[in-house]
C-alpha positions in Angstrom: -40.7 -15.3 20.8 -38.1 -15.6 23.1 -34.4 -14.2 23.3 -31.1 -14.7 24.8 -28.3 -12.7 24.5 -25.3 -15.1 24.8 -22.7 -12.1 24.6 -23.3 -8.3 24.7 -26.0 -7.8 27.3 -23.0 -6.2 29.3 -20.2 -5.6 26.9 -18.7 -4.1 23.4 -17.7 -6.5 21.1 -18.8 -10.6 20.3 -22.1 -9.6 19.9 -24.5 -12.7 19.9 -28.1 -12.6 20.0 -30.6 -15.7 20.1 -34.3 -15.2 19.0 -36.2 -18.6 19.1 -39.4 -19.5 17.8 -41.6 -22.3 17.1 -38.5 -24.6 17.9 -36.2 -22.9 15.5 -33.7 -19.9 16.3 -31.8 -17.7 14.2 -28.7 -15.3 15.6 -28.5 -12.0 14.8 -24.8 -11.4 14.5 -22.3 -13.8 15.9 -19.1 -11.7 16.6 -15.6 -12.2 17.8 -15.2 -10.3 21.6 -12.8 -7.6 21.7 -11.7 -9.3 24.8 -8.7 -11.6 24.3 -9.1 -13.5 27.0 -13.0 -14.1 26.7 -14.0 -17.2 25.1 -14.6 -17.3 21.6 -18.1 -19.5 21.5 -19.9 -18.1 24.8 -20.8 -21.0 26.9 -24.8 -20.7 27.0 -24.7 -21.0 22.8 -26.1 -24.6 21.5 -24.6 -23.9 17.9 -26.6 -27.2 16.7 -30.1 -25.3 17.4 -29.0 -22.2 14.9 -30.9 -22.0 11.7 -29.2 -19.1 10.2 -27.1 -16.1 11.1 -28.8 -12.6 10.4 -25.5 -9.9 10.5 -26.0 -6.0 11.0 -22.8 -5.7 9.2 -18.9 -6.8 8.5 -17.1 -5.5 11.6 -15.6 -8.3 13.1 -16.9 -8.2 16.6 -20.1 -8.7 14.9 -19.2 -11.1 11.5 -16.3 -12.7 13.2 -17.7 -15.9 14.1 -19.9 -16.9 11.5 -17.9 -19.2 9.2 -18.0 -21.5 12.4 -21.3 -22.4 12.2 -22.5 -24.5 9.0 -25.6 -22.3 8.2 -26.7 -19.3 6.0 -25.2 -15.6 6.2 -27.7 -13.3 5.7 -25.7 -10.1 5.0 -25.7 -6.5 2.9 -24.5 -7.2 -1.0 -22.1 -3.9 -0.6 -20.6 -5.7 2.8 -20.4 -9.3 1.4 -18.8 -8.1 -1.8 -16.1 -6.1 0.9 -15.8 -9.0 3.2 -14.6 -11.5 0.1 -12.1 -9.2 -0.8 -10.8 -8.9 3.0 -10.6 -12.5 3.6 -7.7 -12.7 0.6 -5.5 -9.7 2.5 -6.1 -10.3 5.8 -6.3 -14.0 7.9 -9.6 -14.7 10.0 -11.6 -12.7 7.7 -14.9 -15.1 7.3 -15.2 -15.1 3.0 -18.6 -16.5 4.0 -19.2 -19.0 1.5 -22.2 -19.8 2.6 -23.8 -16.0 2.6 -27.4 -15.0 1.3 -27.4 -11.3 0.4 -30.5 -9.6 1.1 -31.6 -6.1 -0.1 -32.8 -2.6 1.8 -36.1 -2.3 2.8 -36.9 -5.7 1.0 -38.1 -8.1 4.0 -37.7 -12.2 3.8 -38.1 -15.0 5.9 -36.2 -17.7 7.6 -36.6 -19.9 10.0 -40.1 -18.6 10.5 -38.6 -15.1 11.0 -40.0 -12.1 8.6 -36.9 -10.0 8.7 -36.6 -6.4 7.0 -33.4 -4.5 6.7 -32.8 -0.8 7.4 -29.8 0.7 6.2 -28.2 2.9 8.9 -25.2 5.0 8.8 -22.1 3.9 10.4 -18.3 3.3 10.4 -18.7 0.0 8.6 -19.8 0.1 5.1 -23.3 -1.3 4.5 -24.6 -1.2 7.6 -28.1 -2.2 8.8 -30.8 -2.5 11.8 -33.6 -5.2 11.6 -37.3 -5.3 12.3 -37.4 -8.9 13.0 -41.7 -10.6 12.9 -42.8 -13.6 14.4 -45.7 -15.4 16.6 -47.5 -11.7 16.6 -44.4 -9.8 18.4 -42.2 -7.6 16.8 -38.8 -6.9 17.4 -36.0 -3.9 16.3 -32.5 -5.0 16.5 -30.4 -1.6 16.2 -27.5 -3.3 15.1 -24.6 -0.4 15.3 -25.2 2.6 14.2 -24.6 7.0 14.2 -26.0 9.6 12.5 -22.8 11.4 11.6 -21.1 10.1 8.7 -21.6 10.8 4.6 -24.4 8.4 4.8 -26.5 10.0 7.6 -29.8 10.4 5.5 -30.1 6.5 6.0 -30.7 6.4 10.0 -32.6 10.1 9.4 -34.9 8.4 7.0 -35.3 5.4 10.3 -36.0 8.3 12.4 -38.9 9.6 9.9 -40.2 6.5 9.1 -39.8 4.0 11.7 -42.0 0.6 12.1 -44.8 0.6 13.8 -45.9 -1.3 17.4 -42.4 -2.3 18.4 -43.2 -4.8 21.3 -38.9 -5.0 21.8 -35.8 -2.4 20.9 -32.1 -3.7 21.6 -30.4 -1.3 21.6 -27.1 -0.4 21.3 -25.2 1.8 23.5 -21.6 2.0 23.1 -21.4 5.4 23.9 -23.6 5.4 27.5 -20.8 5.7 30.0 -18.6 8.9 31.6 -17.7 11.5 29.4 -14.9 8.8 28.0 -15.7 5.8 29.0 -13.5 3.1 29.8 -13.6 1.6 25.8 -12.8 5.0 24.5 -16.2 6.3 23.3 -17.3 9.9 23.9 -20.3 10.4 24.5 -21.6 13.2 23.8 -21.8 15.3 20.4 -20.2 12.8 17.8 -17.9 15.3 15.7 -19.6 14.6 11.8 -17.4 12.8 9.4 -16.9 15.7 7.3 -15.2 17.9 9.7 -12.3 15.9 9.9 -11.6 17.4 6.9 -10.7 20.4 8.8 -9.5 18.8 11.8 -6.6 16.7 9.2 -6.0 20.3 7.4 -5.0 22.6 10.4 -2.5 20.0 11.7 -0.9 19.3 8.7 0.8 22.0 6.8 0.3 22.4 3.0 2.8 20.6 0.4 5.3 23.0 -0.2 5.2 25.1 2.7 8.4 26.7 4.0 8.1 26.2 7.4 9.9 23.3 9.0 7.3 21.0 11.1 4.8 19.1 9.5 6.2 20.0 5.9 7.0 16.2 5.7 5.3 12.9 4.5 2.1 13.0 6.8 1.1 9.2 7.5 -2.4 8.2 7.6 -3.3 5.5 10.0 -6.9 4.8 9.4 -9.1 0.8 8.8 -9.3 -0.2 5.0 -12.8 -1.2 5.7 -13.7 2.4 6.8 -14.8 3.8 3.2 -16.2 7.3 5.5 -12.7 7.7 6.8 -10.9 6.6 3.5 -13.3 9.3 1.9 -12.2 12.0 4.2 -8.9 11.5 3.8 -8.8 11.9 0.3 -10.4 14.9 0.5 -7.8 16.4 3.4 -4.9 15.4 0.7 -6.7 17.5 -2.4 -7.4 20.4 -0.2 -4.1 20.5 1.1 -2.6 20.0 -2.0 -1.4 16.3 -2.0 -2.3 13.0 -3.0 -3.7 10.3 -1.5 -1.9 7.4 -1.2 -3.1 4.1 -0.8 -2.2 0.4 -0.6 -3.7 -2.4 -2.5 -5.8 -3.7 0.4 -7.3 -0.4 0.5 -8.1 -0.3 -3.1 -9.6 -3.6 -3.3 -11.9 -2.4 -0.7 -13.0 1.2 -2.2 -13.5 -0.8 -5.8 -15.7 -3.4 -3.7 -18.5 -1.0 -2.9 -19.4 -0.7 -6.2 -20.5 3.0 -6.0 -19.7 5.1 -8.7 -19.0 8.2 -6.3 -16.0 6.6 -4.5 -15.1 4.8 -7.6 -14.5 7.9 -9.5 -12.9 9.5 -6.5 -10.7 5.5 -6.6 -9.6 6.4 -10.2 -7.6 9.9 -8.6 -5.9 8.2 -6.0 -2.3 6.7 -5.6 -1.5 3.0 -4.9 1.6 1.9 -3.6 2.1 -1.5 -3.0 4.3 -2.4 0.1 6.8 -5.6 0.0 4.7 -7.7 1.7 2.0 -7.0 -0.7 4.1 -7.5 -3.4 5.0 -11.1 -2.2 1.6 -11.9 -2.0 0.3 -11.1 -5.3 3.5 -13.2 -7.1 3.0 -15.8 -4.7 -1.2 -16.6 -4.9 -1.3 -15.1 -8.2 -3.2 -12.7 -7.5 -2.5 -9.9 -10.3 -6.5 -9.3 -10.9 -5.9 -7.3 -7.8 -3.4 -4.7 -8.6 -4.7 -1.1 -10.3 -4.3 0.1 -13.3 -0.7 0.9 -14.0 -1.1 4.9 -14.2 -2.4 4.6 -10.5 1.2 2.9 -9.2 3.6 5.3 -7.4 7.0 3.5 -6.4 9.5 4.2 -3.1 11.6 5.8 -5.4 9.1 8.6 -6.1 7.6 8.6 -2.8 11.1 9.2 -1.6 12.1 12.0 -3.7 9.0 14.5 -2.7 7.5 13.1 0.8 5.9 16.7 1.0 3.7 15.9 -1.9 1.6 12.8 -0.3 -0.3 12.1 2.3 -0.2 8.0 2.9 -2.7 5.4 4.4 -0.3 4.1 7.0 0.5 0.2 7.2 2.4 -1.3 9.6 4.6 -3.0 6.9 6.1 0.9 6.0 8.6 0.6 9.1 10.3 -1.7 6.7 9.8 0.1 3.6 10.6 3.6 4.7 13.9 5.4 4.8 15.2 7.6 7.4 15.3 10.5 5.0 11.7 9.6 3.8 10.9 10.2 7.1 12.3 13.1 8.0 9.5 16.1 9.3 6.8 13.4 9.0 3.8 13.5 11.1 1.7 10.5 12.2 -2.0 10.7 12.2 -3.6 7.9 13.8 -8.0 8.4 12.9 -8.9 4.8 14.6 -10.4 3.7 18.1 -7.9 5.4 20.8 -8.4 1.9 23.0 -5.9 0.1 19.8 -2.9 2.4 21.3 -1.8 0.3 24.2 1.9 1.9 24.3 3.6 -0.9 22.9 1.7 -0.8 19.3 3.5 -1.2 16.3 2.7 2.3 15.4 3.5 3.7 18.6 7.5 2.0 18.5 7.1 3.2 15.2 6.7 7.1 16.1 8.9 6.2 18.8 11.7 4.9 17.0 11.6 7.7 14.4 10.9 10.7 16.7 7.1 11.4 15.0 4.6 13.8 16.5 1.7 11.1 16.5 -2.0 13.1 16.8 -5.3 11.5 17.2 -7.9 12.7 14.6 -11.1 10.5 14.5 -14.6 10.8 15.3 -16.7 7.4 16.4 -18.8 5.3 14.9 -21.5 4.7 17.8 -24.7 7.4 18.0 -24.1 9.6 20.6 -26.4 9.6 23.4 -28.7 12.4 21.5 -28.9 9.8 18.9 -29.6 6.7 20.5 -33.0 9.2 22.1 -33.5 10.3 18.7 -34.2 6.0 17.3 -35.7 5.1 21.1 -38.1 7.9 20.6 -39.0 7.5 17.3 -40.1 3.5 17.6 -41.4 3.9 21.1 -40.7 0.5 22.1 -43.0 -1.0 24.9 -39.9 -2.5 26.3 -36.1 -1.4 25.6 -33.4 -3.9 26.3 -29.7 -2.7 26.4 -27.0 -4.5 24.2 -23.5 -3.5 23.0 -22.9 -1.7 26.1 -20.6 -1.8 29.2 -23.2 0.3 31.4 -26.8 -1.3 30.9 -27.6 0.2 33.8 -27.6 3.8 32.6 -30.0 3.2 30.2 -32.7 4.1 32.6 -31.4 7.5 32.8 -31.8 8.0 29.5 -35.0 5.9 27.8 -38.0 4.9 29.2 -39.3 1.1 29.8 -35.7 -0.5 29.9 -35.3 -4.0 31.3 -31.5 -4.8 31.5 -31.7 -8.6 30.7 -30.0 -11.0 28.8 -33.2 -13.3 28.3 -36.9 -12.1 27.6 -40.1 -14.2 26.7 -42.4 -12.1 24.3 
């Protein structure tokens, strides 16, 4: 077997990694870089030697790409169910019409590749690390991945029962750098999912308090596709008294997932539909979308009790929202810190209205604990660095690294 990383032996984001075999070679992910100015199809890629593309999950530095190439899309039901629903809200969202869905734990072959799924927890819904067979070797693709979200019993159960007689790990390592490092990834001690819960409630007052700050609308800014975060706010808003308020983006990806948990926690939240929204589903039809009517909350109610909600923030609010709506309002932003460039649309927007904006988020990359934790429990007889923009570290960290971006097996 051999493999060549085209994009992320060096970097975060565009991941692209070729395993070849027996004249055929398969990709596991093929991602958009984060990287504006980096091309989009990295140079060393021969797309016409691909048989299929094998994806971790539906982040787009790691999905972005593969409607490009005219082969399957081997991906998680949950995240191929989330990912048709994104491509209708949001543009360059691959709908993957050409997608296999494969099962956890449940191995299958292509291209001469036996492949088996591990479910792992992480930011993205659905999430998985591969134990890819062929020619004798045997390979462990982490994909990305923490142990500090509601679904942490998935990358504990990897950690109890790993595979066997891993010839190669790639691993990721988003976090390996200074304390921040220069993406915006601590590294050390990932603050747990759940604690945010706290974190949200001691900076935002309850509804109805009598003190002046904070006792406003409190704005949510926070991915759609990040069901964890979506989760933890709606559990901030019912211990702090308010409701959760959502758009419906957000509820078409929540009702995606399938999972009776979140759904029954879907059926107590709020949806208000922004203008742009609104547009949309009169103009592509697209009323199978909208929520049940007893779950629609209006400007007009939003605007007479602010104090009583706490809103998933879209950018398309600067328009909807009032002055007065606004007033005592606080802003807070739970996404990757390295988004806030000082010219945002949320940051003019806090700007513009005179908002305390505060950062409340947790990542979702293993800390360095976490990424000894998986190394130590497959006990790879080589370790190769991906997802990463210090490879070199790794060796202060794991045993038997090699920081290449091709390996024969």
């Amino acid at each position: 077997m051999k493999i060549l990383i085209h994009r992320g032996a060096s970097e975060i984001g565009g991941s692209c990694i070729e395993l070849m075999h027996n004249g055929k070679s398969i990709l596991l992910d093929y991602g958009r870089p984060l990287d504006a100015n980096a091309p989009i199809v990295p140079h060393s890629l021969l797309p016409e030697r691909i048989s299929a593309i094998i994806a971790s999950h539906l982040h787009q530095d790691h999905i972005g790409m593969a409607d490009s190439l005219a082969v399957p899309v081997y991906i998680g039901t949950q995240a191929l169910a989330m990912l048709r629903e994104a491509a209708v809200w949001v543009s360059h969202t691959p709908a993957l019409d050409n997608a296999v869905a494969y099962q956890p734990l449940k191995a299958f072959e292509v291209a001469g590749f036996r492949i088996t799924p591990y479910p792992v927890d992480h930011s993205a819904f659905d999430s998985y690390a591969f134990l890819i067979e062929a020619g004798g070797k045997r390979v462990f693709y982490s994909g990305d991945f923490r142990d500090s979200g509601y679904t942490a019993y998935k990358t504990e159960r990897l950690f109890v029962q790993p595979p066997q007689d891993i010839d190669l790990l790639l691993m990721e390592g988003t976090t390996i750098g200074s304390v921040i490092n220069s993406a915006g990834f601590a590294t050390h001690g990932n603050t747990k999912e759940a604690d945010l819960i706290d974190m949200i409630c001691t900076t935002v007052k309850p509804a109805g308090c009598t003190v002046e700050d904070n006792a406003g609308m409190v704005l949510f800014a926070a991915s759609s596709q990040n069901i964890d975060r979506l989760v933890t706010a709606y559990k901030a808003a019912n211990k702090l008294g308010r409701k959760f308020v959502i758009d419906a983006y957000a509820y078409s990806m929540l009702k995606a997932t399938g999972v009776k948990s979140i759904q029954s926690a879907l059926a107590n939240m709020l949806v208000y539909i922004p203008q742009y929204q609104r547009v949309k589903i009169k103009n592509e039809q697209l009323f199978d979308k909208l929520c049940p009517r007893k779950q629609r909350i209006f400007i007009e109610e939003l605007a007479q009790s602010p104090e009583k909600y706490l809103i998933l923030y879209r950018n398309a609010h600067i328009y909807d929202f009032s002055v007065d709506m606004l007033k005592n309002a606080i802003v807070l932003y739970s996404q990757w810190s390295g988004y806030l460039t000082g010219d945002s649309h949320i940051e003019r927007f806090v700007q513009q209205h005179g908002l305390p904006l505060r950062h409340v988020h947790t990542s979702g990359h293993a800390d360095i604990a976490t990424l000894q934790r998986l190394a130590q429990a497959l006990k790879p007889k080589v370790l190769v660095p991906v997802h990463s923009e210090y490879p070199e570290l790794y060796s202060e960290y794991f045993e038997n690294v090699k920081v290449v971006s091709e390996i024969n097996l």
